[in-house]
C-alpha positions as CSV (number, residue, x, y, z in Angstrom):
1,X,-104.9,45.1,-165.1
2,X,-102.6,45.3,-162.3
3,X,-99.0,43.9,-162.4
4,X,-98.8,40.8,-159.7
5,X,-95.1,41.6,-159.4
6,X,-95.8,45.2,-158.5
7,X,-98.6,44.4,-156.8
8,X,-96.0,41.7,-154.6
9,X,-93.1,44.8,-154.5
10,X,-95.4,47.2,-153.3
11,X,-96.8,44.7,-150.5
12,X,-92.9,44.4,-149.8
13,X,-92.7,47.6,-149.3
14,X,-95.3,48.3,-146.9
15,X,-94.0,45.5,-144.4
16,X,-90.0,46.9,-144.7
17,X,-90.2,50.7,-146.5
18,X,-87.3,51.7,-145.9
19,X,-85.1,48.4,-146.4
20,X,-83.3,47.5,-149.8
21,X,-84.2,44.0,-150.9
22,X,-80.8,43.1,-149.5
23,X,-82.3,43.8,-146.1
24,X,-85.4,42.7,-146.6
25,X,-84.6,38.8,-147.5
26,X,-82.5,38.4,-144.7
27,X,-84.8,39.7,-142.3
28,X,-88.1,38.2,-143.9
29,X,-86.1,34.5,-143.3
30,X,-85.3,35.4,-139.8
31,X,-89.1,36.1,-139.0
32,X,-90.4,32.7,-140.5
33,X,-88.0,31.3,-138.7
34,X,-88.7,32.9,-135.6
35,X,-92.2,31.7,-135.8
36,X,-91.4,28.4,-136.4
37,X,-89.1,28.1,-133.7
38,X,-91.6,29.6,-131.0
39,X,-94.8,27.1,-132.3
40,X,-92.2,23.8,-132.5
41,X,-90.7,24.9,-128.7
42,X,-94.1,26.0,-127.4
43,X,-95.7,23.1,-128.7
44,X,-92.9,20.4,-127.2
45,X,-92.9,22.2,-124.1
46,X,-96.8,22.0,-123.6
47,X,-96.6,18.0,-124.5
48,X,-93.6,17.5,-121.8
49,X,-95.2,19.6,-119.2
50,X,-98.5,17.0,-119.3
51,X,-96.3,14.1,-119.6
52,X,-94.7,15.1,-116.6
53,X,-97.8,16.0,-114.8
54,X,-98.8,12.6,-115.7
55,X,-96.3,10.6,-114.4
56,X,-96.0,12.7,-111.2
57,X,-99.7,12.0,-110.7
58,X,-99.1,8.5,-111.1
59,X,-96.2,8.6,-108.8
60,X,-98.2,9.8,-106.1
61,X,-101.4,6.7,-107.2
62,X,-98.4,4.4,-106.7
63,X,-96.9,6.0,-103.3
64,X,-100.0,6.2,-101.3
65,X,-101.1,2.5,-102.7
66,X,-97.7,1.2,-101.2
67,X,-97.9,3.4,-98.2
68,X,-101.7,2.7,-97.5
69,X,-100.4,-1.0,-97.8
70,X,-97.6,-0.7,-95.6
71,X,-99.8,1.1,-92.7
72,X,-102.7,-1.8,-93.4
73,X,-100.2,-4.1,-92.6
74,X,-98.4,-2.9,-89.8
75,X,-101.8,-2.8,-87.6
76,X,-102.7,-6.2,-89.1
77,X,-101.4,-7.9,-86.0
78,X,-102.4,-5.5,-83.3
79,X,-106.0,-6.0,-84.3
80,X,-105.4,-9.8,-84.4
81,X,-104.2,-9.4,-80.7
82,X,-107.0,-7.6,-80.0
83,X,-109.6,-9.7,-81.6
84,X,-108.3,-12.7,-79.4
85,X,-108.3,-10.7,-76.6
86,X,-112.2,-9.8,-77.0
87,X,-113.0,-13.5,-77.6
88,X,-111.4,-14.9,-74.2
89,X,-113.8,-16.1,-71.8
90,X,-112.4,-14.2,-68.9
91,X,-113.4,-10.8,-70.7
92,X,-116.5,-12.1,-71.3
93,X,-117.5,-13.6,-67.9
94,X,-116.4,-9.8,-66.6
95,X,-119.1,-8.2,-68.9
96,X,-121.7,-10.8,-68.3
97,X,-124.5,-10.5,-65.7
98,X,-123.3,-13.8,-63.2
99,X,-122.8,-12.2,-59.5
100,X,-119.7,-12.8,-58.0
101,X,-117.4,-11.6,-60.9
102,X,-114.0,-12.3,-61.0
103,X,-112.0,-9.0,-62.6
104,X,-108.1,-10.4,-61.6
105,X,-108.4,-13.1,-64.7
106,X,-109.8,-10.5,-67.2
107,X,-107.3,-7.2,-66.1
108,X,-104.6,-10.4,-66.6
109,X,-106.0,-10.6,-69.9
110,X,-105.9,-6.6,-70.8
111,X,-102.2,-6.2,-69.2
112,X,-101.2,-9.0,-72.0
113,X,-102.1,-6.0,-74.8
114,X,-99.2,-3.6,-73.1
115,X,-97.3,-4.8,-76.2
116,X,-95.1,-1.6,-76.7
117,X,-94.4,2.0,-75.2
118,X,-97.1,3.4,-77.6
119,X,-99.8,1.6,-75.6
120,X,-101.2,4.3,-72.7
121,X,-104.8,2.9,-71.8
122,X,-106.5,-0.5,-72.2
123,X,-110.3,0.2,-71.6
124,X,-113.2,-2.8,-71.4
125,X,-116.4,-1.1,-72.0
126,X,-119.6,-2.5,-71.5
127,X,-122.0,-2.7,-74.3
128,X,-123.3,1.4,-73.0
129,X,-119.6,2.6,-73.2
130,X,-119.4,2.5,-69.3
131,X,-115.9,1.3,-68.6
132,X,-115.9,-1.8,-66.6
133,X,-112.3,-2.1,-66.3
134,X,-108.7,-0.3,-67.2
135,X,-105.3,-0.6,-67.0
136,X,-103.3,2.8,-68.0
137,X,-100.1,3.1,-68.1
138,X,-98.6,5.3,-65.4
139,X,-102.1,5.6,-64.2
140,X,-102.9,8.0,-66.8
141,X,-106.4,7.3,-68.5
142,X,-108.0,8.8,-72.0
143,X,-111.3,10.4,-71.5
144,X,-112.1,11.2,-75.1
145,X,-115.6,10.6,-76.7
146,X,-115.8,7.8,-78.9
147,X,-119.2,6.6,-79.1
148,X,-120.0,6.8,-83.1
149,X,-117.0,4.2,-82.9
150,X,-118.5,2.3,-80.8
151,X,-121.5,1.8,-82.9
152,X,-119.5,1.0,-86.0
153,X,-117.5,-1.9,-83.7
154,X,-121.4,-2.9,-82.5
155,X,-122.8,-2.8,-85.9
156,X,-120.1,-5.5,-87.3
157,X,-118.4,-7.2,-84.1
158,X,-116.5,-9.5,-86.2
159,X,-114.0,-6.4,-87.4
160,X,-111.6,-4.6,-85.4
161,X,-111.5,-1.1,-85.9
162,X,-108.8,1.2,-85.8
163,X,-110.7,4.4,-84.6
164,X,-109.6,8.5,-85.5
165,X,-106.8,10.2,-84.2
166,X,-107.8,12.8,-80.9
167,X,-105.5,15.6,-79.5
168,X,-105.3,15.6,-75.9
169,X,-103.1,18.1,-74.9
170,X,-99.8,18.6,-76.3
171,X,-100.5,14.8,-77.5
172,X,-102.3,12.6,-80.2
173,X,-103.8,9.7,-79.8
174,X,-106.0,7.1,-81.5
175,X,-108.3,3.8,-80.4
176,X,-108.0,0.3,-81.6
177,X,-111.4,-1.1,-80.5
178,X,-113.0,-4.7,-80.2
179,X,-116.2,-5.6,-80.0
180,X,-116.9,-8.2,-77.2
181,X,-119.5,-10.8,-78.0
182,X,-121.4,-13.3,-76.3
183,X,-121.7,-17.0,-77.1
184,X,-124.1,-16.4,-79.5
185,X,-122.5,-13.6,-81.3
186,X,-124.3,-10.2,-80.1
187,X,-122.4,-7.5,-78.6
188,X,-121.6,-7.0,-75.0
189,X,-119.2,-4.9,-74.6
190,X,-115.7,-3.5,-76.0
191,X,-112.0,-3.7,-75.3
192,X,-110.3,-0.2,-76.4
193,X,-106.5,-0.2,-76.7
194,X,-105.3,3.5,-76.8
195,X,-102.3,4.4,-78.5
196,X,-100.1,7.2,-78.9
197,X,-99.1,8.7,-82.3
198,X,-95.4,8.4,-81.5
199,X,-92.7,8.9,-84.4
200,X,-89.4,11.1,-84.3
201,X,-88.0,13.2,-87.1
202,X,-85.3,10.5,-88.7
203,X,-88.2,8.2,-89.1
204,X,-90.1,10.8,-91.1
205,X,-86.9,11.6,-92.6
206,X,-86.4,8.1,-93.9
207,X,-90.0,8.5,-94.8
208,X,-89.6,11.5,-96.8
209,X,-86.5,9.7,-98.7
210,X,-88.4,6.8,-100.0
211,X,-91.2,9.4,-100.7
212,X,-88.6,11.8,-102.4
213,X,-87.0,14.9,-101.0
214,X,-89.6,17.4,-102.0
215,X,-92.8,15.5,-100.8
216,X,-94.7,14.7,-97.8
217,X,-96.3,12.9,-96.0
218,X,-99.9,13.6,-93.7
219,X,-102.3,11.2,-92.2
220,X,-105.6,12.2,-91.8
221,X,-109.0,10.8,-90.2
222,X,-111.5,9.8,-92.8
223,X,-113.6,13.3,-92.5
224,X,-110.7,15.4,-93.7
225,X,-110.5,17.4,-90.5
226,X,-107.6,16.7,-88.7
227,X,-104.2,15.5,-90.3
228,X,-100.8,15.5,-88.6
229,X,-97.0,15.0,-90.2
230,X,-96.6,12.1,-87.6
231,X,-95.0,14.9,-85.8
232,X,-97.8,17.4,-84.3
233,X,-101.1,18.7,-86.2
234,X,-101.0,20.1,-89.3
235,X,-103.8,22.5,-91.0
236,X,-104.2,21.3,-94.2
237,X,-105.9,23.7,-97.4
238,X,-108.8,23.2,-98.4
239,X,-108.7,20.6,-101.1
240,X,-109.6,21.2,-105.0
241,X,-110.5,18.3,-107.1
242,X,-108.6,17.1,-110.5
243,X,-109.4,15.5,-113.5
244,X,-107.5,12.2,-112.1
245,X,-109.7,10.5,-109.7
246,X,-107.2,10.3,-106.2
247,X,-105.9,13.6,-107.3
248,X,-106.4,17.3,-105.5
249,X,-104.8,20.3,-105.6
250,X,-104.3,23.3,-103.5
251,X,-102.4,26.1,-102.4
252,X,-99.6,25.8,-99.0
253,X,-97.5,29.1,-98.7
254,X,-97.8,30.4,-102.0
255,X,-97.0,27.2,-104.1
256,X,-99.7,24.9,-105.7
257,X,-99.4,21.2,-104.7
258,X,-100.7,18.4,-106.4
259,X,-101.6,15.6,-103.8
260,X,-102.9,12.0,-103.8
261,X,-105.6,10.9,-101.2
262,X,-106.2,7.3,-100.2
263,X,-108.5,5.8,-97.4
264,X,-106.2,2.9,-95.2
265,X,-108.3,0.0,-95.3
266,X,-109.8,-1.3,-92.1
267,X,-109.1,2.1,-90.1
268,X,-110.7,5.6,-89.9
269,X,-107.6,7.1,-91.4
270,X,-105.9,8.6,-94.7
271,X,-102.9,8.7,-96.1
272,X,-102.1,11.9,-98.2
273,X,-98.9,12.4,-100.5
274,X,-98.2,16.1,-101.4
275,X,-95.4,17.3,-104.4
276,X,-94.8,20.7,-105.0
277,X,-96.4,21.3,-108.8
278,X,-93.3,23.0,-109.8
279,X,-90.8,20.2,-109.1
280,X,-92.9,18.0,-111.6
281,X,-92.8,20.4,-114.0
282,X,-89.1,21.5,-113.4
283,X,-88.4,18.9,-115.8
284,X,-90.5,20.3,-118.6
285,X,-89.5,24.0,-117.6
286,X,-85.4,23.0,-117.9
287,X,-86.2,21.3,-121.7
288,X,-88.4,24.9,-122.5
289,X,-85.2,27.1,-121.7
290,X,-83.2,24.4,-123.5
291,X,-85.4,25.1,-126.6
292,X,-85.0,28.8,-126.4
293,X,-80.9,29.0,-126.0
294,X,-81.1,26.4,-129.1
295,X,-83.7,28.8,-131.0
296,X,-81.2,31.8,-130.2
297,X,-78.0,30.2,-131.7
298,X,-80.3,28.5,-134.4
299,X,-81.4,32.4,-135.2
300,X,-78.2,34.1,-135.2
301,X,-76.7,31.3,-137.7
302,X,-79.8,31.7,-139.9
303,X,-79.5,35.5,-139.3
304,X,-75.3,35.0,-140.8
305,X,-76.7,32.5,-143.6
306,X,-79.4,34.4,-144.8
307,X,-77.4,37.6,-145.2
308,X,-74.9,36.0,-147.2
309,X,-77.2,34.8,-149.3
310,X,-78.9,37.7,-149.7
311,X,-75.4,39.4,-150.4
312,X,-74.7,36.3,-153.1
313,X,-77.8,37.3,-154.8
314,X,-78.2,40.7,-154.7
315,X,-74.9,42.2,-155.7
316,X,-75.4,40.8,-159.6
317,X,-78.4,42.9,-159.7
């Protein structure tokens, strides 16, 4: 029968041959401890790192609620201009079929919506989409197609929509559009109020400061193709869901970005929040090299222990 303790010394000494034991006990410590030290680290820094995934994730739910909120509101009273606009009778006598029409009231009516510099063109369309009357500021007049918006007014006159953003030129712009309805409620026409996408860099700066230093903002229409920073167009990547519903990710210049995506309620647009992935996980990164300089100095005292030990013990023998 074979000895177990020369069965144990000779396993010993295939794993350190050429070690006395006084080596060997030291170093045998060190390694367990080693290995501890890297499952305990690796394991806390995994757990951090989806925490703070989490809760950036959620931060992002929560910014574009409040900001989706904040743009809802804002247009809130433009539409209710508009909508009271639509239902004066002087807009509607100038779509209706009586001979002799009188235009002065109803162009009255449509310089009244010239509420701020933003406005450029105030349209009244007849129920086809051929414009009945205009008044554009410095005479300049927007020519872009919006007929499929003009169905969706047609189809549910009682809402006033707030249509997709266009580029013309060197400039955005987007339509606020009534439907115009007879006495007995169907369609005859629409009142289009074009406005121009019109911010300046301090107020996307204060933007970016409630949003947080490394995030942005983009504002899209509700098809995904065209987004803009406020500023001028933007090209955005091509989107890759998550496991969080509201949640994409996808690559800008090299760096992934986790991003939240939420439609603005009564409008054709979306508001998108974007954070760089690795200023969530900074957080989780800075406790991981934490761990490590900790494991180090933990080693090298174990490393001084252990070998006094091993000396304590070893020298009787």
């Amino acid at each position: 029968m074979i000895d177990s303790n020369r069965l144990q010394s000779g396993r010993t000494r295939v794993l350190f041959p050429r070690l006395s034991i006084q080596h060997r006990l030291p170093l045998l410590i060190c390694i367990l401890l080693l290995v501890v030290i890297i499952a305990v680290s690796w394991t806390s820094y995994i757990g951090m790192k989806n925490s703070a995934i989490e809760a950036g994730q959620q931060r992002l739910l929560t910014l574009t609620e409040q900001l989706s909120s904040m743009f809802q509101q804002s247009a809130r009273q433009v539409r209710a201009n508009l909508r009271s606009t639509a239902s004066h009778e002087a807009i509607k006598d100038a779509l209706g079929n009586a001979a002799g029409k009188n235009y002065d009231s109803a162009l009255t009516q449509l310089k009244k919506l010239q509420a701020d510099t933003t406005v450029v063109d105030i349209q009244l369309l007849d129920i086809s989409g051929k414009r009945v009357l205009n008044y554009a500021k410095n005479g300049a007049q927007i020519t872009l197609n919006i007929v499929q918006a003009l169905r969706e007014t047609s189809a549910q006159p009682e809402f006033t929509t707030v249509g997709n953003i266009y580029k013309m030129g060197d400039t955005m712009y987007y339509p606020i559009i009534a439907a115009v309805t007879s006495n007995n409620n169907t369609p005859i026409g629409h009142i289009v109020q074009w406005r121009k996408v019109s911010s300046n860099q301090r107020s996307v700066d204060q933007l970016s400061k409630f949003i947080g230093t490394d995030g942005a903002l983009y504002i899209g229409n509700g098809d995904g193709k065209f987004w803009t920073n406020m500023l001028r167009k933007v090209e955005m990547p091509a989107f890759e869901k998550t496991k969080t519903p509201g949640i994409v990710s996808y690559m800008r210049n090299d760096a992934r970005m986790i991003a939240s995506v939420r439609p603005i309620t009564n409008t054709s647009w979306l508001v998108l929040v974007e954070f760089p992935r690795k200023t969530i996980e900074d957080q989780a990164n800075q406790f991981l090299y934490w761990m490590i300089g900790a494991g180090i100095v933990l080693l090298l005292v174990s490393m001084m222990l252990a070998w006094s030990m091993s000396r304590n013990i070893t020298r009787p023998l």
